[in-house]
N, CA, C and O atoms as a DFTB+ gen file, in Angstrom:
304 C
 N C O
     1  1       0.843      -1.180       0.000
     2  2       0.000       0.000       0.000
     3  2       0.884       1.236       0.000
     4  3       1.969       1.243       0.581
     5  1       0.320       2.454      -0.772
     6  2       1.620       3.131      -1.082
     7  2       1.219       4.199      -0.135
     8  3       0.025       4.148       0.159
     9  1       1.896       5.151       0.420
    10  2       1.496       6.285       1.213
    11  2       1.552       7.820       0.877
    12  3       1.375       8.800       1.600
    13  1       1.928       7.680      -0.774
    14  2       2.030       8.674      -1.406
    15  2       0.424       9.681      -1.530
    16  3      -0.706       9.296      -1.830
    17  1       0.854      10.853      -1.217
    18  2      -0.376      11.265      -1.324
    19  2      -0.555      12.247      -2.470
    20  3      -1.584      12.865      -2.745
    21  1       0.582      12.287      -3.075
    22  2       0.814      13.231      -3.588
    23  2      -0.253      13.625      -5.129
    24  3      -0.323      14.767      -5.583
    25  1      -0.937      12.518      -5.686
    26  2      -2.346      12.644      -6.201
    27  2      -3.192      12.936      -5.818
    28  3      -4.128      13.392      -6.475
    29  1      -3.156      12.691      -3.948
    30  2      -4.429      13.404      -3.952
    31  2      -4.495      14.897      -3.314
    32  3      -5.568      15.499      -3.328
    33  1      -3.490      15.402      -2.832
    34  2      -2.778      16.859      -3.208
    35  2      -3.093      17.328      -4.170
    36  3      -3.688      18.372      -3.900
    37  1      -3.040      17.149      -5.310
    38  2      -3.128      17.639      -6.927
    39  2      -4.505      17.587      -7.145
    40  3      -4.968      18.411      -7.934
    41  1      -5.417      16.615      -6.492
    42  2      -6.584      16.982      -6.827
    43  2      -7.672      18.026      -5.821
    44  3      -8.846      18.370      -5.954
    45  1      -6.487      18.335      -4.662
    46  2      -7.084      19.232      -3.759
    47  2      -6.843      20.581      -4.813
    48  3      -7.623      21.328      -5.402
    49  1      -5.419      20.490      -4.733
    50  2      -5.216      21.795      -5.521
    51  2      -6.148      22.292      -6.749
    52  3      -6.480      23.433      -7.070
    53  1      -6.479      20.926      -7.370
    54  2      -7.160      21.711      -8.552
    55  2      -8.456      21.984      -9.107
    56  3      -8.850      22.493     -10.156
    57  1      -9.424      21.111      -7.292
    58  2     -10.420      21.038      -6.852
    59  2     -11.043      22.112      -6.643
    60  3     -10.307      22.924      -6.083
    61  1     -12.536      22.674      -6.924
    62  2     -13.210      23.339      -5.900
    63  2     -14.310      22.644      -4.992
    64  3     -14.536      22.817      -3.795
    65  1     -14.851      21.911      -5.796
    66  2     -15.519      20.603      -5.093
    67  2     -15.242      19.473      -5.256
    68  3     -15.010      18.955      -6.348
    69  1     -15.222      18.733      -3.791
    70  2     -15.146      16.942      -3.846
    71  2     -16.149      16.584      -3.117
    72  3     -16.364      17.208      -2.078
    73  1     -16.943      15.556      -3.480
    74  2     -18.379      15.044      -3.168
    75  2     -18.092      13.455      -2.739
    76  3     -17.680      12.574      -3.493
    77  1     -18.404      13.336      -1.392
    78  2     -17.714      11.846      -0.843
    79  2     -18.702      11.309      -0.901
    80  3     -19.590      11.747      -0.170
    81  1     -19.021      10.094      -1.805
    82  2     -21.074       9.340      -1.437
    83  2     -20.250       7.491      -1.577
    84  3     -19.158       6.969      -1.803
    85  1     -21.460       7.174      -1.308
    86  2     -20.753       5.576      -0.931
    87  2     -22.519       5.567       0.078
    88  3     -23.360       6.452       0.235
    89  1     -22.432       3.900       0.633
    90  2     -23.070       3.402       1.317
    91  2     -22.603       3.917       2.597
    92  3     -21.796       4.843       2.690
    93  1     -23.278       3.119       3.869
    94  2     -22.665       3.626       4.971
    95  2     -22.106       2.587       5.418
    96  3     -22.317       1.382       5.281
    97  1     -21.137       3.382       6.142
    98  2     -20.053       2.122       6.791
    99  2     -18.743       2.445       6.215
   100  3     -18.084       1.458       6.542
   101  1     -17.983       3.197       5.577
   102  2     -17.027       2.944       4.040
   103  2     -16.194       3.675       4.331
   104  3     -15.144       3.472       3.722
   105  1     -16.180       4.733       5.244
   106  2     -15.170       5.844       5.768
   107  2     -15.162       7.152       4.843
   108  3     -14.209       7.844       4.483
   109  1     -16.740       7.284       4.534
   110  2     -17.100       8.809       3.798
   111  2     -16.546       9.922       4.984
   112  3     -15.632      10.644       4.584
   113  1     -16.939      10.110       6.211
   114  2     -16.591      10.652       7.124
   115  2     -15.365      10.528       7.343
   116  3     -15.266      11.561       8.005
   117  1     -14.315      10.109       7.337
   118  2     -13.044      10.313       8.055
   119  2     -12.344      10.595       6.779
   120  3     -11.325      11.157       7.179
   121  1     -12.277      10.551       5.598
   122  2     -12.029      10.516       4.264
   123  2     -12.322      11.891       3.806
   124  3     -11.498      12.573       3.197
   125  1     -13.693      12.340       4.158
   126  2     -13.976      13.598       3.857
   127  2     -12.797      14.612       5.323
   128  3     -11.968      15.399       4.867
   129  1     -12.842      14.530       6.160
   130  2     -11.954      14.813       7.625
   131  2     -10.938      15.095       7.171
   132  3     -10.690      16.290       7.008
   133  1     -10.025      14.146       6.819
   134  2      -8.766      13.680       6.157
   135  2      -8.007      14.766       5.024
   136  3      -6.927      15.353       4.942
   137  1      -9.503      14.626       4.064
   138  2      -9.165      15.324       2.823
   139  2      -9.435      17.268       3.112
   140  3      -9.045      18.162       2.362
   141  1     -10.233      17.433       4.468
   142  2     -10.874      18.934       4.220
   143  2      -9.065      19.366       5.367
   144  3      -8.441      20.425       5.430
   145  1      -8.783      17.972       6.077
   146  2      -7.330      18.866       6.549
   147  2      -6.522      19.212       6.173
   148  3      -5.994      20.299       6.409
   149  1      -6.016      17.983       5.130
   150  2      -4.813      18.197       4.100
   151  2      -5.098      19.674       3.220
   152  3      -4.157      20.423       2.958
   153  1      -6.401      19.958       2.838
   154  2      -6.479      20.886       2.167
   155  2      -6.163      22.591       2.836
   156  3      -5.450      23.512       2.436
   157  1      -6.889      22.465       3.771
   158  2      -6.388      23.732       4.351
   159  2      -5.128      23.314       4.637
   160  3      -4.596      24.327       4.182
   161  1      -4.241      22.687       4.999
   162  2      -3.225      22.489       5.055
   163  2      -2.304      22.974       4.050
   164  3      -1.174      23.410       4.272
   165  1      -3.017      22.836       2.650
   166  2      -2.150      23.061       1.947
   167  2      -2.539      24.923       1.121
   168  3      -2.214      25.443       0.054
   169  1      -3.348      25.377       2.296
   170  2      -3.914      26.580       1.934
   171  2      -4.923      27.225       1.112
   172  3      -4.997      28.335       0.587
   173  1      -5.858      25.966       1.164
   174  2      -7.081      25.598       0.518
   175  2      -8.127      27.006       1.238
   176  3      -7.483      27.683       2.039
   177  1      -8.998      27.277       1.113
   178  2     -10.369      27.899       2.070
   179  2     -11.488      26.250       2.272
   180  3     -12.078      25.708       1.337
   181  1     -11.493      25.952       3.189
   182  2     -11.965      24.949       3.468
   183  2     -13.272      24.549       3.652
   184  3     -13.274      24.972       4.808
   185  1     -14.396      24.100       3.524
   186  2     -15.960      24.049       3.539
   187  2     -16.451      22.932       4.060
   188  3     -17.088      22.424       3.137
   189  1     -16.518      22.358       4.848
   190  2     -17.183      20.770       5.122
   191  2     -18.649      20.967       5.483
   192  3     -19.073      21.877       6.195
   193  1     -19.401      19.974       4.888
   194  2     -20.707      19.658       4.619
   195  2     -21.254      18.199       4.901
   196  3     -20.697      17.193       4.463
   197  1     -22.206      18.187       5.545
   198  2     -22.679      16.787       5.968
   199  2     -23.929      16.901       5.897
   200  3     -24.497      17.906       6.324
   201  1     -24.616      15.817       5.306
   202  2     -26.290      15.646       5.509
   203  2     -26.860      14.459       6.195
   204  3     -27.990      13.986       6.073
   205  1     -25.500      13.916       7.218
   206  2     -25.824      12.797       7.668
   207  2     -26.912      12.837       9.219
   208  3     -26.429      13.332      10.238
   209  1     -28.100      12.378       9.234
   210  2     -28.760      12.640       9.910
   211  2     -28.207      12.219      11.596
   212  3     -28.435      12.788      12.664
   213  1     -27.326      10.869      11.245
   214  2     -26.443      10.437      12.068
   215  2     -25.544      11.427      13.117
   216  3     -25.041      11.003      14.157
   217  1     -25.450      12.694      12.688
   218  2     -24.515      13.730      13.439
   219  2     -23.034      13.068      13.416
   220  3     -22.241      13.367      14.309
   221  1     -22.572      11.921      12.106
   222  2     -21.047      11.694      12.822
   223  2     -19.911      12.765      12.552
   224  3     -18.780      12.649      13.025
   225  1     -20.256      13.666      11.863
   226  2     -18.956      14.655      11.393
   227  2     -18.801      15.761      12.464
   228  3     -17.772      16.376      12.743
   229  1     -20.282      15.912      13.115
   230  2     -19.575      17.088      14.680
   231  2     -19.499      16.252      15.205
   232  3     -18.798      16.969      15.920
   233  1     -19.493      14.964      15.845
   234  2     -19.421      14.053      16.402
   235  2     -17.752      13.988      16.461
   236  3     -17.023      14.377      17.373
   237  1     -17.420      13.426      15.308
   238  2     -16.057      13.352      15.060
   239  2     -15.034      14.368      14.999
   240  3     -13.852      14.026      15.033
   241  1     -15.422      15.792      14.898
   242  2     -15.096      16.478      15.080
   243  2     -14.711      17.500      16.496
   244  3     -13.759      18.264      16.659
   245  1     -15.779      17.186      17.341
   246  2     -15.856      17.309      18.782
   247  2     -16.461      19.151      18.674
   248  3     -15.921      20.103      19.238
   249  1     -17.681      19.196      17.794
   250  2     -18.418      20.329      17.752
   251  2     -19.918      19.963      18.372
   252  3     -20.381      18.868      18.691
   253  1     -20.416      21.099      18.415
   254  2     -22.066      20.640      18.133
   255  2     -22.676      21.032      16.672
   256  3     -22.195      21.813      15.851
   257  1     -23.686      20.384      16.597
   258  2     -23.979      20.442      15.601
   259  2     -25.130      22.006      15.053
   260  3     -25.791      22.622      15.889
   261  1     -25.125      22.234      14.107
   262  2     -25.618      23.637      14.147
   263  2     -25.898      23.715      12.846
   264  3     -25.314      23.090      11.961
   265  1     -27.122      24.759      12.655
   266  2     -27.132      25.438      10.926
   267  2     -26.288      26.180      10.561
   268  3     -26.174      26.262       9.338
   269  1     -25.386      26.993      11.380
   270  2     -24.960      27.839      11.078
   271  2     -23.555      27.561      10.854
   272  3     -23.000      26.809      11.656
   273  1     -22.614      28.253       9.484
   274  2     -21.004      27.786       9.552
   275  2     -20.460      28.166      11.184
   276  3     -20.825      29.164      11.806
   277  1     -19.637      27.259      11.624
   278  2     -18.877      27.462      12.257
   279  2     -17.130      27.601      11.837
   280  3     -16.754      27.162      10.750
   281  1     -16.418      28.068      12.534
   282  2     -14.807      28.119      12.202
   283  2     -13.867      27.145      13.440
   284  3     -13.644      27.443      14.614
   285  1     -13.515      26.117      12.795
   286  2     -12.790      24.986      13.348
   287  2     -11.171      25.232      13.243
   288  3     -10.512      25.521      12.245
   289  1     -10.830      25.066      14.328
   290  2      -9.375      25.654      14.440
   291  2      -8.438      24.488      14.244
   292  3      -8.881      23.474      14.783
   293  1      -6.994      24.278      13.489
   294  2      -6.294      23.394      13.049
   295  2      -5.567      22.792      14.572
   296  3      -5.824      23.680      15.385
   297  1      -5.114      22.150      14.986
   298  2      -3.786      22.140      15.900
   299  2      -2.833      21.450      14.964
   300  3      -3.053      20.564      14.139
   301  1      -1.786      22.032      15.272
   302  2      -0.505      21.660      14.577
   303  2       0.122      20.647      15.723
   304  3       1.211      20.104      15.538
């Protein structure tokens, strides 16, 4: 398994939207997580979106959940 990420860098960069869908169970959530860090990471403006009725992305995130954007702070 390779650990290169460096494709999917290139598709952050040249991304404005990425749309994670799949069944449940599949790691849409930590995948979408994953990909919205690397991106601001790499100086992206960052947007995460969930319609999971489930609440796992503030869940996983350690927010509450809300209509309204919130601003999630990185730790380095």
């Amino acid at each position: 398994m390779s650990h290169d990420l460096s494709h999917i860098e290139d598709m952050l960069k040249k991304s404005k939207i990425i749309v994670t869908i799949g069944s449940g169970g599949v790691g849409k959530t930590t995948t979408s997580i994953a990909m919205a860090l690397l991106g601001a990471k790499l100086g992206k403006k960052v947007g995460l979106l969930s319609i999971d009725p489930a609440k796992r992305l503030a869940d996983a995130l350690g927010i509450k959940l809300g209509s309204e954007l919130s601003r999630v702070q990185l730790k380095k």
